[in-house]
N, C-alpha and C positions, 0 to 999 in steps of 0.2 A: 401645505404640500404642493409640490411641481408640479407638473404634467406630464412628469420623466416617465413615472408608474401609468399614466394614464390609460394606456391600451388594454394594460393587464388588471388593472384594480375593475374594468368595466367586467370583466370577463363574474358574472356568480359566484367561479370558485375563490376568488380572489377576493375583491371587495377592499371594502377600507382595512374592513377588521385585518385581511389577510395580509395585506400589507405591511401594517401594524407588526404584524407578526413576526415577517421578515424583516423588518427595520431592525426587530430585539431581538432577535435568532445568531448565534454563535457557530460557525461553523467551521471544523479543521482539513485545511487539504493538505495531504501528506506525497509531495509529488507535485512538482511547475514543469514537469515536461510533457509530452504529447496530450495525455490523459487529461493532466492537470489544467494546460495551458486552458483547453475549452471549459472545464468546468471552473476555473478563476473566473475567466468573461462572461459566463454566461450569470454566476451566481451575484458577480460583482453588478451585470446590466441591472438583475431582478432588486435591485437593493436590499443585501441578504446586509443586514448592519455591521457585523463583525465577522474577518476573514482574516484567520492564521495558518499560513503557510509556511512549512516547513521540507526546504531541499540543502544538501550540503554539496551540488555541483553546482558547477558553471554552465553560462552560455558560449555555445561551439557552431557553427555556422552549419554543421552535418546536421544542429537542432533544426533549422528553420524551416526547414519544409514541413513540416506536422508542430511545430509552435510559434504560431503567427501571433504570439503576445509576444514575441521577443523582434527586436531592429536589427539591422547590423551595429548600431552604435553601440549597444549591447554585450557584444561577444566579449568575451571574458569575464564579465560577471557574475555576481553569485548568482542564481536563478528567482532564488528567493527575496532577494533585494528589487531586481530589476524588474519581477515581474510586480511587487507593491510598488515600483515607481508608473506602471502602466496601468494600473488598475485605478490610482489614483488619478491620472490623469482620465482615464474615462470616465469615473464618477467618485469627484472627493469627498461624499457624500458617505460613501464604507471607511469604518476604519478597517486597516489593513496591516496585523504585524507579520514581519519579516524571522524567518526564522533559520539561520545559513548554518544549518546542521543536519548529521544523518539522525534521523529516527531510530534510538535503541530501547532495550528495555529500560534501560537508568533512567529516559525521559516523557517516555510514554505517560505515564499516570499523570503526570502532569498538563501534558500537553492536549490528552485526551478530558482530565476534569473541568477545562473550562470550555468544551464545544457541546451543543446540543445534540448536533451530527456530527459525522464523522466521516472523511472521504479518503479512501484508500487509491490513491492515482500512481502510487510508488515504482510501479514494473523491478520489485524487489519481494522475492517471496521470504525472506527473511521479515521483510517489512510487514508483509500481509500478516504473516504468523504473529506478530507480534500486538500489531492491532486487534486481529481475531479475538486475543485474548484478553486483552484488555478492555475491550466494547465490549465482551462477552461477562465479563469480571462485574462492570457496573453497569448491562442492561441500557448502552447507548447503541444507537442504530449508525453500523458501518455500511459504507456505499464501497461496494470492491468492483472493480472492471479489468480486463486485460485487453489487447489486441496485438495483432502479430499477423503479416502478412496480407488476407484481405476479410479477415473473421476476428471476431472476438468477442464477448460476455461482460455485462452488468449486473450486479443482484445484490441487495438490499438483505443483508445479513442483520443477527443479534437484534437490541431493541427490544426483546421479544421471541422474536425470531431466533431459529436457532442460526446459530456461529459459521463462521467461515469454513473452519476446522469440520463441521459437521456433514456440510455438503465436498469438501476436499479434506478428508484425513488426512491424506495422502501428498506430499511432493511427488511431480515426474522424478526419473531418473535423469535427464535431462532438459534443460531448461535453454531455451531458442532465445536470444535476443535481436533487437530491431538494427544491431547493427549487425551481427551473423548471417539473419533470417529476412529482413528488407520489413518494409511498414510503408502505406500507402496512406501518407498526412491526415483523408477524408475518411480513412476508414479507423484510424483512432481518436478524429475529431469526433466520429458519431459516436464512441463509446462514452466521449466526454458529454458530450450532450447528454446521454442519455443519462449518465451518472449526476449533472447535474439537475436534470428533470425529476429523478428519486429525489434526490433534496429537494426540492420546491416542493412535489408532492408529499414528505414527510411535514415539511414546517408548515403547511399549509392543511394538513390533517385530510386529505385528499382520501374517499374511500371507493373502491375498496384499497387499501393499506397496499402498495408497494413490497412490505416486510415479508420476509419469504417467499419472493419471486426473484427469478433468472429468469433474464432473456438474453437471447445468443445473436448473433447477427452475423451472414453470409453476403460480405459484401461485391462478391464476387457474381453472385447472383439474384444480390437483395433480397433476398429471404429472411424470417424476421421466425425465430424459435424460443424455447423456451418454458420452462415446467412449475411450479410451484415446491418446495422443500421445507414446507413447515412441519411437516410429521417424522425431520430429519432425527436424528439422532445422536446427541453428543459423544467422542469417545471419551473414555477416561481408562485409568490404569497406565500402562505402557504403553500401550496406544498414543500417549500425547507426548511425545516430542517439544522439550520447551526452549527457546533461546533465553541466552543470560546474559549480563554485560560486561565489559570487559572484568571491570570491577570489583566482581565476585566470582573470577576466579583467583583459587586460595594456592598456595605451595603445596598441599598435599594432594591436588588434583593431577593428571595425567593429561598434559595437554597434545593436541595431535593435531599439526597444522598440515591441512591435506592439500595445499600449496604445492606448487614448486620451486624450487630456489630459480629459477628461469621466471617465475610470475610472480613471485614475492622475492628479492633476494634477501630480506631481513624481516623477520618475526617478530610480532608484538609480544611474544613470550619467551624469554630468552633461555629457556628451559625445555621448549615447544620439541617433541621430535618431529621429523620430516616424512611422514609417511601417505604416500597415495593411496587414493577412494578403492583402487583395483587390490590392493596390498589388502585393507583392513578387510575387505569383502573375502580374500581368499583364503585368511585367517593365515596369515605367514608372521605375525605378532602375536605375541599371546601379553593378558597385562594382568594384574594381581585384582584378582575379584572385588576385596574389599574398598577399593579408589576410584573417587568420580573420575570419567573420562571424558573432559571438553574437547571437540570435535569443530577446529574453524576451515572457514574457506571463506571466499568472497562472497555468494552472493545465498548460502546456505544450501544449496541444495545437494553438496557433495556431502555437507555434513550429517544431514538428513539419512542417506543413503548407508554413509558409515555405521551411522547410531542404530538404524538397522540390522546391520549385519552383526554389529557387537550383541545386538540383543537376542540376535540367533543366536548366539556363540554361549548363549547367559550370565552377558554383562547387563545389567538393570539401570546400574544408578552414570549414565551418561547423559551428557549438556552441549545445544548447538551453541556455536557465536560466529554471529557475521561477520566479518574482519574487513568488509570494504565491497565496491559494485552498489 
């Protein structure tokens, strides 16, 4: 062995053994942009052995101020690519595969049975949901974090621990992004960091256990917050709101693309009617009880909102699908 580890193998918690550890540790990061980019470099410095990354954008120069994995020589790239060509050059010591696609459910079981951990960096709550569920399915530990503006949260879901789902049942009714809402580079660098510090303390069996802690962070005035949620409580019944893939949905289902022809001008379903999140909520449709009703939008959260209001309405048997964001 090098001396690459040597700072941190001295450290107790570490050691040979621990090292070891992280040389044979598997770990999936869902998301190379702001979140992702620090937890890639920091996982990839610690020589975590195996790192699969999976983003289905590109590099955009409005990236670079909060993902300093990325060059200008870069820009147009898949994310996913470019950022396994830089991790490698740091240390080609990880293997590092590349994975230049969106996260859905057709790919999740897959991409989630060969990590030990599991890193939710996505700034897609389609995403999140979807992971929640699938960590939670087979008892692997998801590392979820957000940031937005000059605040944001890390916590150490599943595992054990209860689910994502448990501590947010709930989607907002609306959802801020970093390009609406602004992000300030150092304050979603620190949620990466922090998200990759849960992973080291996981594969390193670091006690006490990370697992069912959130911590919040106020970057605005460095305040550092945060509770424990292991006494959380799973929902089930109607309460759980599930995405699907494109895949399965069938010809007898009811599709409702909450789209606009201005934001989408063509439908992945060509059957889909065109109806808005304000529409379905005010119950100006009505649809035949016994039919699934899939509910897409871009980044899920309009769908969410809908599937609600049909279930006030006592429609039961409806399905989200992400369609893109």
């Amino acid at each position: 062995m090098t001396d690459r580890y040597s700072r941190q193998i001295v450290l107790p918690e570490v050691g040979a053994s621990g090292q070891a550890r992280l040389r044979s540790a598997a770990v999936l990061v869902v998301g190379a942009g702001g979140l992702g980019s620090a937890v890639l470099q920091y996982l990839c410095a610690a020589g975590v052995g195996r790192l699969a990354i999976v983003d289905h954008d590109r590099v955009e120069e409005s990236n670079l101020h909060r993902q300093p994995l990325y060059r200008m020589r870069d820009l147009g790239l898949p994310k996913a690519r470019a950022a396994r060509a830089a991790l490698l050059d740091a240390n080609p010591d990880v293997i590092v595969k590349a994975v230049a696609e969106r996260l859905t459910p057709a790919n999740v079981a897959d991409l989630v049975a060969a990590a030990d951990v599991v890193v939710d960096a996505a700034d897609s709550f389609a995403a999140t949901y979807v992971l929640s569920d699938e960590c939670h399915r087979v008892r692997k530990a998801l590392i979820s974090a957000s940031a937005l503006g000059l605040s944001g949260y890390v916590g150490a879901f599943s595992g054990g621990a209860p689910s994502y789902r448990a501590v947010f049942p709930e989607m907002p009714r609306q959802a801020g992004s970093c390009a609406q809402s602004g992000v300030l580079g150092t304050a979603v660098g620190m949620m990466g960091i922090l998200q990759a510090h849960m992973v080291l303390a996981l594969l390193l069996e670091l006690r006490p256990s990370v697992l069912g802690q959130l911590v919040t962070v106020d970057c605005r005035t460095l305040r550092f917050g945060g509770f424990s949620f292991a006494a959380a409580h799973e929902p089930a019944g109607t309460a759980v709101l599930s995405f699907i893939a494109a895949a399965e949905v069938s010809r007898t289902d009811i599709v409702i693309d909450l789209r606009s022809v201005a934001e989408a001008p063509v439908s992945p379903f060509t059957s889909a009617l065109r109806i808005g999140v304000d529409a379905v909520e005010n119950a100006q449709t009505h649809f035949p009880a016994e039919r699934r009703i899939v509910l897409c939008c871009r980044t899920g959260v309009r769908a969410w909102r809908a599937a609600r209001a049909l279930q006030r309405q006592g429609h039961t048997n409806v399905a989200l699908l992400a369609v893109g964001g």
